[in-house]
C-alpha positions as CSV (number, residue, x, y, z in Angstrom):
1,X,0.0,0.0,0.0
2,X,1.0,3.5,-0.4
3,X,1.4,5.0,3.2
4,X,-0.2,8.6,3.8
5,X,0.9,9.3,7.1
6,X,0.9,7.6,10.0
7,X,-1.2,4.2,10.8
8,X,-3.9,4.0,13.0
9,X,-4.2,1.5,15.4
10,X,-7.6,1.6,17.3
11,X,-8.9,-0.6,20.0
12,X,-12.7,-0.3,20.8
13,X,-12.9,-2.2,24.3
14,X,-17.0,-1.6,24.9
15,X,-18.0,-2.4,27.9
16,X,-14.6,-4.0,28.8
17,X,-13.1,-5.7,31.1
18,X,-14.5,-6.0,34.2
19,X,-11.9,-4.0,36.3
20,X,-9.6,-1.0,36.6
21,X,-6.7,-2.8,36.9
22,X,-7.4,-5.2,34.4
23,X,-7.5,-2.5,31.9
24,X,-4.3,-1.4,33.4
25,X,-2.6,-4.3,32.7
26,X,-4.1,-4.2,29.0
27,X,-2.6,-0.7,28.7
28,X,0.6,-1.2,30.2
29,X,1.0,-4.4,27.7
30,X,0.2,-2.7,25.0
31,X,2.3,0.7,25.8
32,X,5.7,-1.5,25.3
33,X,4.9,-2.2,21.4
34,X,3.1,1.4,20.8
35,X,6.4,3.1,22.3
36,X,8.6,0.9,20.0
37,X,6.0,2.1,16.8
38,X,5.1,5.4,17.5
39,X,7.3,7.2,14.5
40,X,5.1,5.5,12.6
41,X,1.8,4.4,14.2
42,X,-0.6,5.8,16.5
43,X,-2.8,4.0,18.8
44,X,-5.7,5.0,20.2
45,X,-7.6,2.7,23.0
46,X,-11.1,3.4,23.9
47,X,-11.6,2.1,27.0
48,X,-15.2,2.6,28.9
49,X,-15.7,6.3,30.0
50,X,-14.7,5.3,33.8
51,X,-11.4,4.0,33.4
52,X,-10.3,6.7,30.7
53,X,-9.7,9.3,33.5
54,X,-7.6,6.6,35.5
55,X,-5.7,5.2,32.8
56,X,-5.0,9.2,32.0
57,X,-3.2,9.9,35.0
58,X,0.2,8.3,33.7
59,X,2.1,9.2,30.2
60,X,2.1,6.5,27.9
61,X,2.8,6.3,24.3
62,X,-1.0,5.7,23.4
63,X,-3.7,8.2,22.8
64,X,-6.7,7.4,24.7
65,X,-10.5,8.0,23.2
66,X,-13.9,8.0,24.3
67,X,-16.5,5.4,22.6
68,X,-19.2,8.3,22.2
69,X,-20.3,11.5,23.0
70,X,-23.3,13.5,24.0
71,X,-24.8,15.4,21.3
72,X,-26.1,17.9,23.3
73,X,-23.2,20.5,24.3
74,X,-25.0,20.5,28.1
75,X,-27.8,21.0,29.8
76,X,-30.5,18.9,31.9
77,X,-29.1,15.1,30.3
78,X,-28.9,13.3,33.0
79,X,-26.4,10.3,32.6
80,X,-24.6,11.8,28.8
81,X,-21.2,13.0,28.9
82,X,-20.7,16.0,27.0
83,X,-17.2,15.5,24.8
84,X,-15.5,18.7,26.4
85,X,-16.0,16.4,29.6
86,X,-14.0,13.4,28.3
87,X,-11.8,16.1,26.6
88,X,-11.2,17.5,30.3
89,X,-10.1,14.4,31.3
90,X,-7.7,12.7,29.3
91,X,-9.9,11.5,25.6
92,X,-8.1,13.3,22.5
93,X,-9.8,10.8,20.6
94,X,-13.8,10.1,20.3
95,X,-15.8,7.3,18.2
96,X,-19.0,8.6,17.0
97,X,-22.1,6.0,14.7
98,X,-20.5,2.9,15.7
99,X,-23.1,0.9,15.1
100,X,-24.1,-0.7,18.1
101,X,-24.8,3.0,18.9
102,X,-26.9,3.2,16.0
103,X,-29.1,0.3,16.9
104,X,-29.5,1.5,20.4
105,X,-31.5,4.7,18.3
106,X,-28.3,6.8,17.1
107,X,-30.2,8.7,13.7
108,X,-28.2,9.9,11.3
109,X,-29.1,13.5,12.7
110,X,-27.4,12.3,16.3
111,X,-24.0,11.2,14.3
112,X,-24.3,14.6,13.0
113,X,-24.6,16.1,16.3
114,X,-22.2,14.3,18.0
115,X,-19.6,14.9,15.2
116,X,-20.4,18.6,15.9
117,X,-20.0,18.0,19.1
118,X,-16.8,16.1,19.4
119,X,-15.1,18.2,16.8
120,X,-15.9,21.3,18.5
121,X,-14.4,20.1,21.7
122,X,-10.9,19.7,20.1
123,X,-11.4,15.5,19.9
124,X,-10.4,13.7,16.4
125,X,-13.3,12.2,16.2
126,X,-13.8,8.9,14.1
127,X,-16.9,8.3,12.1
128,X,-18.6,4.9,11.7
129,X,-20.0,3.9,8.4
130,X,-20.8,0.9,6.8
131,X,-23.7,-1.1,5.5
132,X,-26.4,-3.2,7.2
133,X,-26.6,-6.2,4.2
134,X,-25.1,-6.6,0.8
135,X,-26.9,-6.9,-2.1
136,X,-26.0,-6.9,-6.0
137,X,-27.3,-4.3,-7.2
138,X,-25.0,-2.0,-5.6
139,X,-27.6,-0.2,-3.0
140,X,-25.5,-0.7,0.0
141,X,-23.1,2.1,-1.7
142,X,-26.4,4.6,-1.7
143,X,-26.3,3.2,1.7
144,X,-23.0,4.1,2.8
145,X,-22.8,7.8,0.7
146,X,-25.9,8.8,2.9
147,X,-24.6,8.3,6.2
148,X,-21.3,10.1,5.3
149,X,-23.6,12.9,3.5
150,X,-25.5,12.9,6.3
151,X,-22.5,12.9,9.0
152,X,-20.5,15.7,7.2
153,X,-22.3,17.9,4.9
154,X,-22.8,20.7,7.3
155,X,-19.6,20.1,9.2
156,X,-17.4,23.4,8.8
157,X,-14.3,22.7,6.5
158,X,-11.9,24.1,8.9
159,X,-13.1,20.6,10.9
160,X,-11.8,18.2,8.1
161,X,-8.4,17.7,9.2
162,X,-9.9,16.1,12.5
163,X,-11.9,13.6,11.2
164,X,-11.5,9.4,10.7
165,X,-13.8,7.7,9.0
166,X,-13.8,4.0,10.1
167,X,-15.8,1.8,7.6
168,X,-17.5,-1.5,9.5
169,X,-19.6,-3.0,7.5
170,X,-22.2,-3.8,10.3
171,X,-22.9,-7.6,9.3
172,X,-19.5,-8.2,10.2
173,X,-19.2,-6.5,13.7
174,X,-19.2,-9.1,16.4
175,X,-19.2,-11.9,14.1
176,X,-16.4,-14.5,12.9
177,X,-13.0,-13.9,11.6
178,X,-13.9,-15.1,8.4
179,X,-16.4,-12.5,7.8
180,X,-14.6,-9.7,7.9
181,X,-14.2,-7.7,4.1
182,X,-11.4,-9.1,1.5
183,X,-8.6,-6.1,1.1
184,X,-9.9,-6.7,-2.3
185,X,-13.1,-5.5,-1.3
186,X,-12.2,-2.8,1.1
187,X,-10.0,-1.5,-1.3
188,X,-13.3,-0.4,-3.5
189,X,-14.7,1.0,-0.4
190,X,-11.7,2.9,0.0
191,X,-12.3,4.1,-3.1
192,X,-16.1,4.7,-3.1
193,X,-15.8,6.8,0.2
194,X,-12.7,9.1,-1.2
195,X,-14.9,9.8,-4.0
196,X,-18.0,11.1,-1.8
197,X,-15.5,13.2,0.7
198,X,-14.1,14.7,-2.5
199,X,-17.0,15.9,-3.5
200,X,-17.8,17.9,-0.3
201,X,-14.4,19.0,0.0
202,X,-12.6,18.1,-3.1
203,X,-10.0,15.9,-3.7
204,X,-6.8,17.0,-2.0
205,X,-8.8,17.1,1.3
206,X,-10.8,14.1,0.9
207,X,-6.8,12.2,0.2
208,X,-5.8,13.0,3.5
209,X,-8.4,11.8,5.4
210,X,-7.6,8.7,7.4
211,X,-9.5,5.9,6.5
212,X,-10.0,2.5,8.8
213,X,-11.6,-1.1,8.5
214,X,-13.5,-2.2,11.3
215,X,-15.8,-5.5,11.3
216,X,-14.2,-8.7,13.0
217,X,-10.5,-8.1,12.6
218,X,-8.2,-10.3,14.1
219,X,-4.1,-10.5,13.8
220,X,-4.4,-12.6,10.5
221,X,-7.1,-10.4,8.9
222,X,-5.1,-7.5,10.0
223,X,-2.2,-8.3,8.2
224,X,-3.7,-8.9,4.9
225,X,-5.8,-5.6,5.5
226,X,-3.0,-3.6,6.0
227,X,-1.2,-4.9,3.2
228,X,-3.5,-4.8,0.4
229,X,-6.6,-3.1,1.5
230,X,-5.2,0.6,1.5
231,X,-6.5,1.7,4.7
232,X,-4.8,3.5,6.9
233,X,-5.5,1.7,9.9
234,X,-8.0,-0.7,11.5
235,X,-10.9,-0.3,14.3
236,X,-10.6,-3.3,16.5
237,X,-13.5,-4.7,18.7
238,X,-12.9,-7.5,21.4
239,X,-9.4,-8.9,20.0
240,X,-8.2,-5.6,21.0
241,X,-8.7,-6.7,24.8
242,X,-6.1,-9.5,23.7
243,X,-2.6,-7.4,24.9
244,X,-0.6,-9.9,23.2
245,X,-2.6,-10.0,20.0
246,X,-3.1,-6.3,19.9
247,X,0.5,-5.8,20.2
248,X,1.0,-7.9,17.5
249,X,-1.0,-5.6,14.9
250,X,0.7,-2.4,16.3
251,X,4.3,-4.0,15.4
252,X,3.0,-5.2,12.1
253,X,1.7,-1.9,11.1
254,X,5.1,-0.7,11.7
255,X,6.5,-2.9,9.2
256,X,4.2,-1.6,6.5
């Protein structure tokens, strides 16, 4: 692949693990490969929104994000967290339409929102995408050109340099190893969505935009990904709570 920039490496941990000092231990295993990678990779973890503030407290060589924001800037929400909070606290990263938020009733007017939102609070803020079903007739890509229409049109272009777009294909979230895209495959989508961020901000803009894979990724997947499916970077769900294995795809991306 042709490398623009850095690599992403980004670990989504959910609602993962069970205890602060188990996600210490993640952190501190993972910190050792990042540190070693870090001319040429950057890691984000997104741990859940109580152990960000903890896991904050030390300097390490990864970048810490939150796994969603408010969309309201504040006001009478009782239980949100408004993105200049996890800002305050340590987040310099946020993940916005993952689609698990989406099924629990995230519109595409709330990923709007909470782009606003994060990207107004100084966060890099990475945008889910991705398609429910294939089909052969090529709707999924109407699919997929709406929810980034949707995300970005009104986003001020001063905000473009801040924003990752992480396509997951939502059929293959959660699911088996073998489901996840062919590079073949995410290549095109590659592709596809450089062609709809060029035409809201043309095409030098729309080149530097980071652009992950996210859908059941695990070290083998990863490495064919990152060879041959041009992203620049992967969105890893629970093999990302694996220290070893997570590890293992931030010293491969360094290799690329």
């Amino acid at each position: 692949m042709i490398r623009r920039g850095k690599l992403y490496i980004v670990g989504n941990w959910k609602m993962n693990p069970d205890t602060y000092d188990e996600a210490r231990h993640i952190a501190t295993v993972v910190c050792r490969s990042a540190r070693s990678a870090q001319r040429t990779v950057t890691t984000v973890i997104c741990p859940p929104a109580p152990f960000l503030a903890l896991l904050a407290r030390s300097r390490r060589p990864i970048c810490l994000g939150t796994q969603d924001v408010s969309s309201a800037f504040d006001g009478a929400y009782t239980g949100e967290i408004a993105a200049r909070h996890m800002r305050s606290v340590g987040a310099t990263y946020a993940i916005v339409g993952h689609s698990e938020r989406r099924r629990s009733g995230d519109t595409d007017t709330t990923v709007r929102e909470k782009t606003l939102r994060s990207l107004e609070a100084g966060l890099k803020t990475i945008i889910c995408v991705g398609e429910e079903s294939r089909d052969d007739h090529g709707a999924f890509l109407s699919f997929v050109r709406n929810q980034l229409l949707e995300a970005l049109s009104a986003l001020p272009k001063k905000h473009c340099s801040d924003v990752i777009i992480a396509y997951e294909p939502v059929w293959a979230v959660g699911g088996n190893y073998q489901d996840a895209l062919s590079p073949d495959h995410i290549h095109q989508m590659v592709i596809f969505i450089r062609k709809v961020l060029s035409e809201l901000w043309g095409r030098a803009d729309a080149m530097r935009v980071p652009i992950l894979y996210g859908g059941s990724v695990d070290l083998e997947n990863a490495k064919r990904i990152l060879a041959s499916g041009e992203v620049n970077g992967l969105l890893v769900g629970r093999r990302s709570l694996d220290a070893t294995e997570f590890s293992s795809m931030i010293r491969y991306a360094a290799t690329i």
